[in-house]
PDB file of N, CA, C and O in Angstrom:
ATOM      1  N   UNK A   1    -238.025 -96.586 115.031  1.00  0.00           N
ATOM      2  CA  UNK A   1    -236.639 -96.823 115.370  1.00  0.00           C
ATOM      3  C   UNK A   1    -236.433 -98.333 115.467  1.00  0.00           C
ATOM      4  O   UNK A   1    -237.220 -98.889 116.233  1.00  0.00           O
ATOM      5  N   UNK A   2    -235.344 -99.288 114.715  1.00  0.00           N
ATOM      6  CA  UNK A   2    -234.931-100.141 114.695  1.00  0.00           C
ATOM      7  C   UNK A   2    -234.580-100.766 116.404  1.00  0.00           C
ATOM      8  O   UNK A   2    -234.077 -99.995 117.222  1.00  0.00           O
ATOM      9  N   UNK A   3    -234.814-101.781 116.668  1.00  0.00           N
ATOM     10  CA  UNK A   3    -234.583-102.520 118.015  1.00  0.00           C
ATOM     11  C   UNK A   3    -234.037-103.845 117.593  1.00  0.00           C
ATOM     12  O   UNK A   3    -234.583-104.574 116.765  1.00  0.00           O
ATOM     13  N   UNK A   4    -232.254-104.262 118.592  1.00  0.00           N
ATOM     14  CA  UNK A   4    -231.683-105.103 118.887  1.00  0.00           C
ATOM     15  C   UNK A   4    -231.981-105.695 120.643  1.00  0.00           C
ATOM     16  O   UNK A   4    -232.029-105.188 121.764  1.00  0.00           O
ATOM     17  N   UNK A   5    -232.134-107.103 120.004  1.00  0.00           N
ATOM     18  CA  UNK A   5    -232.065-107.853 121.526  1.00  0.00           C
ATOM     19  C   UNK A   5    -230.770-108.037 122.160  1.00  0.00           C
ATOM     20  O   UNK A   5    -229.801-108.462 121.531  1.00  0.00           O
ATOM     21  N   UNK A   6    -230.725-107.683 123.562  1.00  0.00           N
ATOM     22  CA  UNK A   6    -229.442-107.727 124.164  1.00  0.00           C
ATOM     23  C   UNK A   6    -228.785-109.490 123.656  1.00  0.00           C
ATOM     24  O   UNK A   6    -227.611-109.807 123.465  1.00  0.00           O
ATOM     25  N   UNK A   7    -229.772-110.183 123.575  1.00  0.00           N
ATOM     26  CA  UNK A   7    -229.053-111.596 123.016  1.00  0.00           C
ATOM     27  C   UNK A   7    -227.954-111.416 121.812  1.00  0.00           C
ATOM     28  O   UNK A   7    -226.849-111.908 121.586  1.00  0.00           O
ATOM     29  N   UNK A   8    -228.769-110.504 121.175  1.00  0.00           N
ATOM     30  CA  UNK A   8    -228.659-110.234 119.569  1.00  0.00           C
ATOM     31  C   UNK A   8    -226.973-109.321 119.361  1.00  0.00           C
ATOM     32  O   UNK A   8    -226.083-109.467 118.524  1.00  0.00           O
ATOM     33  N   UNK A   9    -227.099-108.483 120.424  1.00  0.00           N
ATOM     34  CA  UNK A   9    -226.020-107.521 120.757  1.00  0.00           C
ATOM     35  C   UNK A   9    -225.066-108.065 121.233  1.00  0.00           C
ATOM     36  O   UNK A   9    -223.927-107.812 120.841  1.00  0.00           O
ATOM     37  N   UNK A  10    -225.293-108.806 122.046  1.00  0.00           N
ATOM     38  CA  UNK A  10    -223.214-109.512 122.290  1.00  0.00           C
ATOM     39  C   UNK A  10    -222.976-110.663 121.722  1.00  0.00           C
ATOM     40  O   UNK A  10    -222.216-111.467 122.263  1.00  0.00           O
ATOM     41  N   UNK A  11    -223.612-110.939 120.494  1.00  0.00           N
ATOM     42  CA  UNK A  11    -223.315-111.908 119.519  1.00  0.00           C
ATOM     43  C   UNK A  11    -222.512-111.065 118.662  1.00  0.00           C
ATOM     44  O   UNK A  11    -221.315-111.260 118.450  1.00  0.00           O
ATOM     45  N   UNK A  12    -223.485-109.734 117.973  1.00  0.00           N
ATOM     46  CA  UNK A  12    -222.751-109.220 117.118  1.00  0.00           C
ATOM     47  C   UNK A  12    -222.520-107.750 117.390  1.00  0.00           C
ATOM     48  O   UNK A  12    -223.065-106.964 116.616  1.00  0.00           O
ATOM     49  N   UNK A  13    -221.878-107.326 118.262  1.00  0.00           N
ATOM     50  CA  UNK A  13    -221.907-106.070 118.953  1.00  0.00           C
ATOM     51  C   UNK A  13    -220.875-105.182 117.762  1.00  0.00           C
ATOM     52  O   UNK A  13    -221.318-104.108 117.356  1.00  0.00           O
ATOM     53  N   UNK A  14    -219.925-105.523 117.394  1.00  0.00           N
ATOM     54  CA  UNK A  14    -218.857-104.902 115.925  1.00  0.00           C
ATOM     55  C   UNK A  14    -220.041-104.769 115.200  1.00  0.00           C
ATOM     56  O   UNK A  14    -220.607-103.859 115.805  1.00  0.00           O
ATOM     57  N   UNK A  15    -220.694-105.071 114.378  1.00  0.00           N
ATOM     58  CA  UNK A  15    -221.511-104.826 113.519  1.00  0.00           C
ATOM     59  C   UNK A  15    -222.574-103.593 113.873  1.00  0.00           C
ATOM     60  O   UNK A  15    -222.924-102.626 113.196  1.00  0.00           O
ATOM     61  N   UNK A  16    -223.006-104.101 115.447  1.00  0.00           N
ATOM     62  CA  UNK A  16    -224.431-103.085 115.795  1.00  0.00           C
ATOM     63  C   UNK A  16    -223.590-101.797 115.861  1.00  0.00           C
ATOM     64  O   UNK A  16    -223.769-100.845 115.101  1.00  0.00           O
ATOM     65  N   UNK A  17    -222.507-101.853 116.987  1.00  0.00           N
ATOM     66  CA  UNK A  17    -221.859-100.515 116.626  1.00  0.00           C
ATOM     67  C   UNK A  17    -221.506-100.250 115.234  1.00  0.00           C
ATOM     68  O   UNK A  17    -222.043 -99.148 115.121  1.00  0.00           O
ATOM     69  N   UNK A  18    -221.229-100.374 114.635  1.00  0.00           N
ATOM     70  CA  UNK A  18    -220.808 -99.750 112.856  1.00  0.00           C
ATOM     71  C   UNK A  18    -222.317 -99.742 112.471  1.00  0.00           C
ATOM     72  O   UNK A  18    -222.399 -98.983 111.505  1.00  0.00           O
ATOM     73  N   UNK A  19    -223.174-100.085 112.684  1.00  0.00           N
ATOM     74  CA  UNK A  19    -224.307 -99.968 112.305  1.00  0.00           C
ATOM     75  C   UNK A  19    -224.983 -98.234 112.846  1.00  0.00           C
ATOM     76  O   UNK A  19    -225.683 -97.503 112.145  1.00  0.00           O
ATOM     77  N   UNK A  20    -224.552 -97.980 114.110  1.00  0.00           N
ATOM     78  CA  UNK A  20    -224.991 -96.363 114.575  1.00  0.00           C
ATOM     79  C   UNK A  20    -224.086 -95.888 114.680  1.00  0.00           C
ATOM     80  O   UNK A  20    -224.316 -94.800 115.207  1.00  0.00           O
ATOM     81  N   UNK A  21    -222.743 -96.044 114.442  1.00  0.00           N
ATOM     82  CA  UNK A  21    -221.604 -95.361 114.041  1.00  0.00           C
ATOM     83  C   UNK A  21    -221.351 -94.932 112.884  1.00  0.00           C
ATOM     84  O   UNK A  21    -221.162 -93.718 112.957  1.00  0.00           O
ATOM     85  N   UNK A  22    -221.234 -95.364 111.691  1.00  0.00           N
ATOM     86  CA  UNK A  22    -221.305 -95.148 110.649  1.00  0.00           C
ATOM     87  C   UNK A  22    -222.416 -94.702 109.666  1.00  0.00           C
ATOM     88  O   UNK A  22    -222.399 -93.841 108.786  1.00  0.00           O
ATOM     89  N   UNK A  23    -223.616 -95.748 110.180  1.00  0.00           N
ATOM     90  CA  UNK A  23    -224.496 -95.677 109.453  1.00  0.00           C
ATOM     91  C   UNK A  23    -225.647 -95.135 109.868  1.00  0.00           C
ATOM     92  O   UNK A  23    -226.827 -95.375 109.615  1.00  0.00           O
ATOM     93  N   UNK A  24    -224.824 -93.983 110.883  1.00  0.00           N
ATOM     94  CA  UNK A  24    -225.884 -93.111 112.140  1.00  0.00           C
ATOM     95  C   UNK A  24    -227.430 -93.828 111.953  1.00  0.00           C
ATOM     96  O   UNK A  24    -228.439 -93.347 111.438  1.00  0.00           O
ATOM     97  N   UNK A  25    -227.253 -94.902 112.452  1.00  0.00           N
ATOM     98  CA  UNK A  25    -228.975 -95.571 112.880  1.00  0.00           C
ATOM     99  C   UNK A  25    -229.401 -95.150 114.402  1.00  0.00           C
ATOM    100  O   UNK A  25    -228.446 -94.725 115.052  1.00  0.00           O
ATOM    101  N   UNK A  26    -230.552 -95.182 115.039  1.00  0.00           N
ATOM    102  CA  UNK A  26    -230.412 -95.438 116.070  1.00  0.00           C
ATOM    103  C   UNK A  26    -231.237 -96.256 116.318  1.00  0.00           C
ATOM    104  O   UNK A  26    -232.355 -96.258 115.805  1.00  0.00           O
ATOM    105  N   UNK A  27    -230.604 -97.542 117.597  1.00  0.00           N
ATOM    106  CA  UNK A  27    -231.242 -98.442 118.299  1.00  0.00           C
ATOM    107  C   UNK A  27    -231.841 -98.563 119.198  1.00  0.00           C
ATOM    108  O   UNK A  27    -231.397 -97.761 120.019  1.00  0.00           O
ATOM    109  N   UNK A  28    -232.923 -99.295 119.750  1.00  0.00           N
ATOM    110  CA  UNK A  28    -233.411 -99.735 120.796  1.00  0.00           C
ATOM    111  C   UNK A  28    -232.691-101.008 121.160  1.00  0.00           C
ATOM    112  O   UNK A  28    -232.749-102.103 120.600  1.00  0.00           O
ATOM    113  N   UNK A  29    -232.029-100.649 122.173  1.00  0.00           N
ATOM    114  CA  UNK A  29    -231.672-102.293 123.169  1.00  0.00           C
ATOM    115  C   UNK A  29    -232.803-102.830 123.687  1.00  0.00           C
ATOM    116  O   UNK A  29    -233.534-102.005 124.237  1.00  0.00           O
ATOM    117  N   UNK A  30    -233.254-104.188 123.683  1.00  0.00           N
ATOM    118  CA  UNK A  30    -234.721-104.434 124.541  1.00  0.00           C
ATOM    119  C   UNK A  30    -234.082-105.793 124.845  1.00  0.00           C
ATOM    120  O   UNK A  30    -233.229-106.331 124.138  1.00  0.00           O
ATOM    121  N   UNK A  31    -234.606-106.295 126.004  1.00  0.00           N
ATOM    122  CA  UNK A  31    -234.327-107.379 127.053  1.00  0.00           C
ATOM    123  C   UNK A  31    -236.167-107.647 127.060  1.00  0.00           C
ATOM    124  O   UNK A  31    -237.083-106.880 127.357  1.00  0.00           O
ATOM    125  N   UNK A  32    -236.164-108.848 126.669  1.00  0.00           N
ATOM    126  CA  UNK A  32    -237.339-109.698 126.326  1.00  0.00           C
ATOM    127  C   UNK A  32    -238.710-109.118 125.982  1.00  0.00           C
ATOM    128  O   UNK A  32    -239.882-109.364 126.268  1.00  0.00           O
ATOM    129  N   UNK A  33    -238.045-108.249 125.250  1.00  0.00           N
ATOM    130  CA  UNK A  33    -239.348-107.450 124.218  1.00  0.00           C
ATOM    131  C   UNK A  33    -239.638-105.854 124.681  1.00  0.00           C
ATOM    132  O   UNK A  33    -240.381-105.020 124.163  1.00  0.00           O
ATOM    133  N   UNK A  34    -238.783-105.761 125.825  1.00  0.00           N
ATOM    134  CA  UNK A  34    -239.111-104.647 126.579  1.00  0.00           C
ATOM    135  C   UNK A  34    -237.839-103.678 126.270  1.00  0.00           C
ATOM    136  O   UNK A  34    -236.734-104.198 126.424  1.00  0.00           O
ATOM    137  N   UNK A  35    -237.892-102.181 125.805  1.00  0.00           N
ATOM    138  CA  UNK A  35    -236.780-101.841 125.574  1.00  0.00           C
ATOM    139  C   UNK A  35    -236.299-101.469 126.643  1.00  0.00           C
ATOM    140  O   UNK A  35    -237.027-101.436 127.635  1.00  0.00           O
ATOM    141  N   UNK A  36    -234.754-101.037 126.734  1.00  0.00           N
ATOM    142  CA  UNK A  36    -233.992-100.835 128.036  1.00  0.00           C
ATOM    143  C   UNK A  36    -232.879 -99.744 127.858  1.00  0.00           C
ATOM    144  O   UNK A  36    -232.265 -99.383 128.862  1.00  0.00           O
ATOM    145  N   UNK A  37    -232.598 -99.223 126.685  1.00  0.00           N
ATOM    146  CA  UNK A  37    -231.748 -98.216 126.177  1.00  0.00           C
ATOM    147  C   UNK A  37    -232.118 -97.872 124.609  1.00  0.00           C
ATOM    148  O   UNK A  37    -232.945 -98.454 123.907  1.00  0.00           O
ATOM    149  N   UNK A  38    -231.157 -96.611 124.213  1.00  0.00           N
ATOM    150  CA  UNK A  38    -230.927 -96.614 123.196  1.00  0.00           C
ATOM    151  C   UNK A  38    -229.224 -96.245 122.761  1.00  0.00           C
ATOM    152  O   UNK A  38    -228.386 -95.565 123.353  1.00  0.00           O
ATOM    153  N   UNK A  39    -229.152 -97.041 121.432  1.00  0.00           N
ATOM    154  CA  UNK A  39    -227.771 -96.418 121.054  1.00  0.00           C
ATOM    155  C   UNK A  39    -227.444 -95.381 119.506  1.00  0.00           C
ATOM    156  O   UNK A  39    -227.348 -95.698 118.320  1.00  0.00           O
ATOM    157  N   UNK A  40    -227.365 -94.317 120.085  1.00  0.00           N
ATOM    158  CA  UNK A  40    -227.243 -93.193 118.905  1.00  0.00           C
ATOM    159  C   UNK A  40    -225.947 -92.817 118.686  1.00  0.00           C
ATOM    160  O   UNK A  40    -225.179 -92.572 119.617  1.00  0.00           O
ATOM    161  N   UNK A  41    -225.689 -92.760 117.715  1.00  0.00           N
ATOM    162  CA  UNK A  41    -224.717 -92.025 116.992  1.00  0.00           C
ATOM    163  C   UNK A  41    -224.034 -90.808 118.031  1.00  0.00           C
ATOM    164  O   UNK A  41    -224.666 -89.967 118.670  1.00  0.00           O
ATOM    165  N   UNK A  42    -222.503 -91.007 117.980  1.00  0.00           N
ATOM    166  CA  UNK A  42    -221.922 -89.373 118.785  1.00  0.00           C
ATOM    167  C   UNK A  42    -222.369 -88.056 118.872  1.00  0.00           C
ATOM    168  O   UNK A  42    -222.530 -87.183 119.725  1.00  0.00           O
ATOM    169  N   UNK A  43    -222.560 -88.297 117.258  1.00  0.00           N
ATOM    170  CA  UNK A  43    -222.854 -86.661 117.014  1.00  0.00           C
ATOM    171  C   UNK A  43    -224.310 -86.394 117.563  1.00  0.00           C
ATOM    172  O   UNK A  43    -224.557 -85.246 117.934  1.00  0.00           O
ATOM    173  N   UNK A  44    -225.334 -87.397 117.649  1.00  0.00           N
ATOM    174  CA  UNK A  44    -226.845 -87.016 118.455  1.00  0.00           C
ATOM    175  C   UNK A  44    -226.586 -86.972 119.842  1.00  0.00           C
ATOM    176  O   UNK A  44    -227.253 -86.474 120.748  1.00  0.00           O
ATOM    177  N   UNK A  45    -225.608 -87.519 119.858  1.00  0.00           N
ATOM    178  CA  UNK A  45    -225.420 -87.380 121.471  1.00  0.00           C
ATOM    179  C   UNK A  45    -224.982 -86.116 122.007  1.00  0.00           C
ATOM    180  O   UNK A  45    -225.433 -85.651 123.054  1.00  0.00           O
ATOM    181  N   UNK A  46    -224.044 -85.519 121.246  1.00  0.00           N
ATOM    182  CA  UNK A  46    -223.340 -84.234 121.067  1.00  0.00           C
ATOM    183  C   UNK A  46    -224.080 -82.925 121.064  1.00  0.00           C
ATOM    184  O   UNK A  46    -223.810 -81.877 121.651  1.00  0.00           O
ATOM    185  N   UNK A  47    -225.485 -83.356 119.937  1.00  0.00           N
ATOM    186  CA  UNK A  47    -226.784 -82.377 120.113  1.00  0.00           C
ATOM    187  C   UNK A  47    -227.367 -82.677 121.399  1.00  0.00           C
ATOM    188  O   UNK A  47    -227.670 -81.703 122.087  1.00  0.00           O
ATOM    189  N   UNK A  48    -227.497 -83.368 121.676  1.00  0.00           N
ATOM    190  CA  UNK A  48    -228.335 -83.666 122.692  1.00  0.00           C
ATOM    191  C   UNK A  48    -227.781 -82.894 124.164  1.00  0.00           C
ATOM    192  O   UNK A  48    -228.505 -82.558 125.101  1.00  0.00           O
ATOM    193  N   UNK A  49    -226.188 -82.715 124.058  1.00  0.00           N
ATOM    194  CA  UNK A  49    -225.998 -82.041 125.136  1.00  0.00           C
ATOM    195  C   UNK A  49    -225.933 -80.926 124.703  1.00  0.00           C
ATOM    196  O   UNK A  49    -226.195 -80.171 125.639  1.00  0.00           O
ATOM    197  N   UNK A  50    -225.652 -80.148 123.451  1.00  0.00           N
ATOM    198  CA  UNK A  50    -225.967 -78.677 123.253  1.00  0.00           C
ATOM    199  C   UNK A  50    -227.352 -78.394 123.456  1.00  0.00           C
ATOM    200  O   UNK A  50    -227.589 -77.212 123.703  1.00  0.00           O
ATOM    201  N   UNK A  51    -228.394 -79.225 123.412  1.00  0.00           N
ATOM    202  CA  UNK A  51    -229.531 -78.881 123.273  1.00  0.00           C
ATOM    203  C   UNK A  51    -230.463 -78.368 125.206  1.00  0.00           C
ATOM    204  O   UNK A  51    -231.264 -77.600 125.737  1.00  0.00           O
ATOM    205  N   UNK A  52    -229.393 -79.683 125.495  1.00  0.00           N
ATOM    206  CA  UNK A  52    -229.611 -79.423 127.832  1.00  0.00           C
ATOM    207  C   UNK A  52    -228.727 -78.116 128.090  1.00  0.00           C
ATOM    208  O   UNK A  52    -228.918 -77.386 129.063  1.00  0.00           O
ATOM    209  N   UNK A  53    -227.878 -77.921 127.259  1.00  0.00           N
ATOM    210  CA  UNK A  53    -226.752 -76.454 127.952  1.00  0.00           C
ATOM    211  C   UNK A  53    -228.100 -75.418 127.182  1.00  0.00           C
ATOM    212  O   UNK A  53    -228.928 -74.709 127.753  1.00  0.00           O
ATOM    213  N   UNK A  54    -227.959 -75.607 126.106  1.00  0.00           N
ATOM    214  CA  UNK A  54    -229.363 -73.934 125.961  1.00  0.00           C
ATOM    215  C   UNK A  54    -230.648 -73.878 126.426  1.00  0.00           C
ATOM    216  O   UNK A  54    -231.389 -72.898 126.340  1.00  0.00           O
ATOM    217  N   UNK A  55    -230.913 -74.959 126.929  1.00  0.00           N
ATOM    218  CA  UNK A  55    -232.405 -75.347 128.071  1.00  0.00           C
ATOM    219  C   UNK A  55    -232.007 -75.067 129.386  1.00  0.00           C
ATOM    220  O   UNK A  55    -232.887 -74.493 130.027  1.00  0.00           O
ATOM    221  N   UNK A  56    -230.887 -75.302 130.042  1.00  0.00           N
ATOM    222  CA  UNK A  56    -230.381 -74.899 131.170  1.00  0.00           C
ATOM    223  C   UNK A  56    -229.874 -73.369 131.240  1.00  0.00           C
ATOM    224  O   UNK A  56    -229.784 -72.765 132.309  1.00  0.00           O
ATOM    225  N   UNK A  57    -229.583 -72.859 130.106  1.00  0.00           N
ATOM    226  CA  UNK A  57    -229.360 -70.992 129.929  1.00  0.00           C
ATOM    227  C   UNK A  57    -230.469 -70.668 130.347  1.00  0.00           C
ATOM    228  O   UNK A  57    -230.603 -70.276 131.506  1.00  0.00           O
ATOM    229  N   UNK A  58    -231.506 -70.761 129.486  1.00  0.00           N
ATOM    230  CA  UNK A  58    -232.565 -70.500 129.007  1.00  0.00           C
ATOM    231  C   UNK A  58    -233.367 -70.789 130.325  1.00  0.00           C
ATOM    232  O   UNK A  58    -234.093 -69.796 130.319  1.00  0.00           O
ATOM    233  N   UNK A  59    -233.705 -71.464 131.409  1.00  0.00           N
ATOM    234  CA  UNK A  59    -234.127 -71.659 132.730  1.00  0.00           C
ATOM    235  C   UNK A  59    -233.231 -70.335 133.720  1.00  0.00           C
ATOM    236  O   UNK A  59    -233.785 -69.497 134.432  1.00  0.00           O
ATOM    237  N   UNK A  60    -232.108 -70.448 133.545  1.00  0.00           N
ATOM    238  CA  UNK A  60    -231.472 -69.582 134.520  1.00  0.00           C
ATOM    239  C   UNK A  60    -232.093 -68.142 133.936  1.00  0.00           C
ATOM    240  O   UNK A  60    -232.818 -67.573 134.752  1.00  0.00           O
ATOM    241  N   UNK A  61    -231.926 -67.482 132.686  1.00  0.00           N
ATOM    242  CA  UNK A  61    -232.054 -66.545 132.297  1.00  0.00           C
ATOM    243  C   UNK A  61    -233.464 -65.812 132.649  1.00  0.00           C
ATOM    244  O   UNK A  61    -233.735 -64.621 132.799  1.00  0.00           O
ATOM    245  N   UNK A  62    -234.350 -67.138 132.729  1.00  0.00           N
ATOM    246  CA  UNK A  62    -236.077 -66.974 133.137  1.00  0.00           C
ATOM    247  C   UNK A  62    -235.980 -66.941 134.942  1.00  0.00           C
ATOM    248  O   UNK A  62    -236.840 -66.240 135.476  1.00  0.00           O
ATOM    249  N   UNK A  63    -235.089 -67.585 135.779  1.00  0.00           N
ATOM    250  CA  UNK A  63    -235.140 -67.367 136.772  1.00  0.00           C
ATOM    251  C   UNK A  63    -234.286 -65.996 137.292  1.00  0.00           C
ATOM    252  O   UNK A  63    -234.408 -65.424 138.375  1.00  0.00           O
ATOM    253  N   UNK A  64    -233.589 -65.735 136.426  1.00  0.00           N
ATOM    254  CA  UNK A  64    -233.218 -63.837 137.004  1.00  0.00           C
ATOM    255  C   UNK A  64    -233.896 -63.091 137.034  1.00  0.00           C
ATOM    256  O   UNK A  64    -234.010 -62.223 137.900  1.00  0.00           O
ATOM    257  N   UNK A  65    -234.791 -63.317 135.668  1.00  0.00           N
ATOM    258  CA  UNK A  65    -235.670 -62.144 135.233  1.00  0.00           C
ATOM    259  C   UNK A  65    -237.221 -62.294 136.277  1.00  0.00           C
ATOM    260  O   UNK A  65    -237.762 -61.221 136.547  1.00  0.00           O
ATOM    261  N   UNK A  66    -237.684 -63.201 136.660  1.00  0.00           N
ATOM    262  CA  UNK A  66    -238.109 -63.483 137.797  1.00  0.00           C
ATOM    263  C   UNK A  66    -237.950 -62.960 139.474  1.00  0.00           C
ATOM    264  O   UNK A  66    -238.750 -62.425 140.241  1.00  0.00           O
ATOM    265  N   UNK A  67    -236.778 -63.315 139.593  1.00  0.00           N
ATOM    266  CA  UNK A  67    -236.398 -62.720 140.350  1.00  0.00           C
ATOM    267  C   UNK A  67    -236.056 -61.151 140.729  1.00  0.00           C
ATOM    268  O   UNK A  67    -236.083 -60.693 141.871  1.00  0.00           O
ATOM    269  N   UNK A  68    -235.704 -60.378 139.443  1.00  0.00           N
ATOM    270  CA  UNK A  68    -235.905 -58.995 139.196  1.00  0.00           C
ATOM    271  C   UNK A  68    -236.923 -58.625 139.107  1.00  0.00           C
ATOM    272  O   UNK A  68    -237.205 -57.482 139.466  1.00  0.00           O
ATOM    273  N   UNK A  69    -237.677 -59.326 138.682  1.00  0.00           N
ATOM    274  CA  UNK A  69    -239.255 -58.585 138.993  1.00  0.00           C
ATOM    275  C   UNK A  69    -239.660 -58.629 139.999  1.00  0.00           C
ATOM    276  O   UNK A  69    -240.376 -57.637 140.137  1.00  0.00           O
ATOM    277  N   UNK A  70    -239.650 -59.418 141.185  1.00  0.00           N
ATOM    278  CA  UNK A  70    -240.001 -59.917 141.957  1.00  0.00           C
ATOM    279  C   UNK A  70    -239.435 -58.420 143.144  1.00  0.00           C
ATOM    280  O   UNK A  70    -240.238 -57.743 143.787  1.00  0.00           O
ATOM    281  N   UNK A  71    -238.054 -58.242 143.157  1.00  0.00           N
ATOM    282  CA  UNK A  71    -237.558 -57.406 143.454  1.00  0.00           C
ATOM    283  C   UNK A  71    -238.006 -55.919 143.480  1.00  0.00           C
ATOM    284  O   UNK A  71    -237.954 -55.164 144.451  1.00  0.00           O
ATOM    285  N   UNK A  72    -238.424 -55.660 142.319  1.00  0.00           N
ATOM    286  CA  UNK A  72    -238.708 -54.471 141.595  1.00  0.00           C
ATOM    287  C   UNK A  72    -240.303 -54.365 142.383  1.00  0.00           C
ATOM    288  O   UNK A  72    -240.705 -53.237 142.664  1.00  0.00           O
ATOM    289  N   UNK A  73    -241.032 -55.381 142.663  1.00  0.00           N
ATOM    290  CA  UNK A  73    -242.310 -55.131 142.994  1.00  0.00           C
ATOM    291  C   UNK A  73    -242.492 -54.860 144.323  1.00  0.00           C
ATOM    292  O   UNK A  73    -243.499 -54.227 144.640  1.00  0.00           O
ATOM    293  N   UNK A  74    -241.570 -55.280 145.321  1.00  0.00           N
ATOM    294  CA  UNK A  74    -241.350 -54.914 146.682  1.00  0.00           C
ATOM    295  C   UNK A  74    -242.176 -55.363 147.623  1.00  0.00           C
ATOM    296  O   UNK A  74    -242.671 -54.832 148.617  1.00  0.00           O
ATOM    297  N   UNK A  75    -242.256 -56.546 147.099  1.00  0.00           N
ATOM    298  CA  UNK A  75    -243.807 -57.884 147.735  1.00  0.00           C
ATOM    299  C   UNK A  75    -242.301 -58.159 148.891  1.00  0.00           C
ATOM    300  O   UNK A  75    -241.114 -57.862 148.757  1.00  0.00           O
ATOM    301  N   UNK A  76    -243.111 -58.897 150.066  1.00  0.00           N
ATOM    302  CA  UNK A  76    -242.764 -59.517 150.892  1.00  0.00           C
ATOM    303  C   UNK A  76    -242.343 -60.868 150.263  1.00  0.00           C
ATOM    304  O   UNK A  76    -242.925 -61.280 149.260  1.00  0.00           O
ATOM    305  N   UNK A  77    -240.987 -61.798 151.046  1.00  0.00           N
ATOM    306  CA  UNK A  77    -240.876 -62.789 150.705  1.00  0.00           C
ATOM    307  C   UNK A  77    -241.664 -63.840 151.319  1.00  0.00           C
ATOM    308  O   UNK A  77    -241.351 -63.729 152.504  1.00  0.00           O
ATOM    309  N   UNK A  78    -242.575 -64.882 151.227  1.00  0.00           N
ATOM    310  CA  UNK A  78    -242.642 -65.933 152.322  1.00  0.00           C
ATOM    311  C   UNK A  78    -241.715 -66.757 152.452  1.00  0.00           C
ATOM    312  O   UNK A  78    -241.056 -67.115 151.475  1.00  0.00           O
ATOM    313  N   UNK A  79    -241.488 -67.213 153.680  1.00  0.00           N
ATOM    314  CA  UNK A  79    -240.783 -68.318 154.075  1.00  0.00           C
ATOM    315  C   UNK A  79    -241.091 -70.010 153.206  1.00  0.00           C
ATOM    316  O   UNK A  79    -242.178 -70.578 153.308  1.00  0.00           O
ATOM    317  N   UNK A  80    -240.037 -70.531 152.478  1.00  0.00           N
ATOM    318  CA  UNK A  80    -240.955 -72.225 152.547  1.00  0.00           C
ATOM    319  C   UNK A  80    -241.276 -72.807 153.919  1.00  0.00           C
ATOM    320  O   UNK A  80    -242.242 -73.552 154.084  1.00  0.00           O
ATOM    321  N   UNK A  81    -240.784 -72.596 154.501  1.00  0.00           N
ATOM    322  CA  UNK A  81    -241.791 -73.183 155.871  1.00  0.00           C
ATOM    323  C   UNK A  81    -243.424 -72.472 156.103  1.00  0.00           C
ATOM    324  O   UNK A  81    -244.336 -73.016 156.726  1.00  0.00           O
ATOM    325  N   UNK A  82    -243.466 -71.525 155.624  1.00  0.00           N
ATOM    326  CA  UNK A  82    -244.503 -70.827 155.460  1.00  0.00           C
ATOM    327  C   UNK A  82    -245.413 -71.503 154.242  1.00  0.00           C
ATOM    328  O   UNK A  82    -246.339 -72.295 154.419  1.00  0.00           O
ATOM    329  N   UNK A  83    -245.040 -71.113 153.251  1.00  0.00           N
ATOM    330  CA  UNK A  83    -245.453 -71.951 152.123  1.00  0.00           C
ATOM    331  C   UNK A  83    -246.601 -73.329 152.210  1.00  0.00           C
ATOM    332  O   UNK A  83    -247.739 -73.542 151.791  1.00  0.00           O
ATOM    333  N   UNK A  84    -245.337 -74.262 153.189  1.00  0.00           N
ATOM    334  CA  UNK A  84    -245.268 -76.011 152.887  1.00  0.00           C
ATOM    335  C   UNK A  84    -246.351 -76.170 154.214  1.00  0.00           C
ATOM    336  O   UNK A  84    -246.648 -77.354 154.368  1.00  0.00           O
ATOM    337  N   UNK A  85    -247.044 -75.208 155.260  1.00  0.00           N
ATOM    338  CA  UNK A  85    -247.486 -75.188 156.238  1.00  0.00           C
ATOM    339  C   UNK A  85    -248.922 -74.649 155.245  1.00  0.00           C
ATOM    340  O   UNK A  85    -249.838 -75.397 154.903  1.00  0.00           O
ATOM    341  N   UNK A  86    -248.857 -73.796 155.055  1.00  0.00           N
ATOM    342  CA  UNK A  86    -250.226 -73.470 154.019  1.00  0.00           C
ATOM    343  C   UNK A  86    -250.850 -74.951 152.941  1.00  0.00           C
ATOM    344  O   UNK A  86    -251.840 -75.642 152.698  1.00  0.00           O
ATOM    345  N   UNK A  87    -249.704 -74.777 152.668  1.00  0.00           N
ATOM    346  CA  UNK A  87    -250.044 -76.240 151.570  1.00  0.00           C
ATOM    347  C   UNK A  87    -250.318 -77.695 152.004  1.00  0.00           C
ATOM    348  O   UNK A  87    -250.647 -78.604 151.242  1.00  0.00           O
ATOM    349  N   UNK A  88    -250.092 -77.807 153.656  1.00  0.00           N
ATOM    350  CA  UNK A  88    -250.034 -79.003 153.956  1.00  0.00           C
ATOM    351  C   UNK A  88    -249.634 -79.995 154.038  1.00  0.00           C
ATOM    352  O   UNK A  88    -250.103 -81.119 154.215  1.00  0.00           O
ATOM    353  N   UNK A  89    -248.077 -79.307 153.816  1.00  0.00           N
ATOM    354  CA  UNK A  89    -247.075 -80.445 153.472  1.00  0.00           C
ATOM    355  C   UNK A  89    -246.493 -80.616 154.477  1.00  0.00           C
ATOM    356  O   UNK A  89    -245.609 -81.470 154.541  1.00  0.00           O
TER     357      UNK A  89
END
């Protein structure tokens, strides 16, 4: 992945944007060699949150079914104070 220096970026910031706007690149911002962001294109950004909403389904859906089993087996619950006292916390 291509990297702009923040120096580099508010010299020519019109360009860097049309550069991952248009020309869907994506950047590394880096502040003295060290990177500090990146800048992607809308539409990766756009995946990127469809991609946390079906990872976040997909967690809830595993914690029902969990929990229905859990149910179904007719185990006792422990307490987290119970738990965090075992564990030593």
């Amino acid at each position: 992945m291509a990297s702009v220096d923040t120096v580099q970026l508010r010299a020519q910031l019109s360009e860097v944007v049309n550069r991952v706007a248009y020309g869907k690149e994506r950047l590394v911002l880096k502040r003295r060699g060290k990177g500090l962001a990146v800048l992607v294109p809308l539409e990766d950004a756009k995946r990127l949150e469809e991609l946390e909403a079906l990872e976040d389904a997909a967690d809830a859906e595993a914690g029902r079914k969990a929990l229905a089993e859990f149910r179904k087996s007719k185990k006792k619950a422990i307490p987290l104070s119970e738990v965090k006292r075992r564990l030593g916390s």
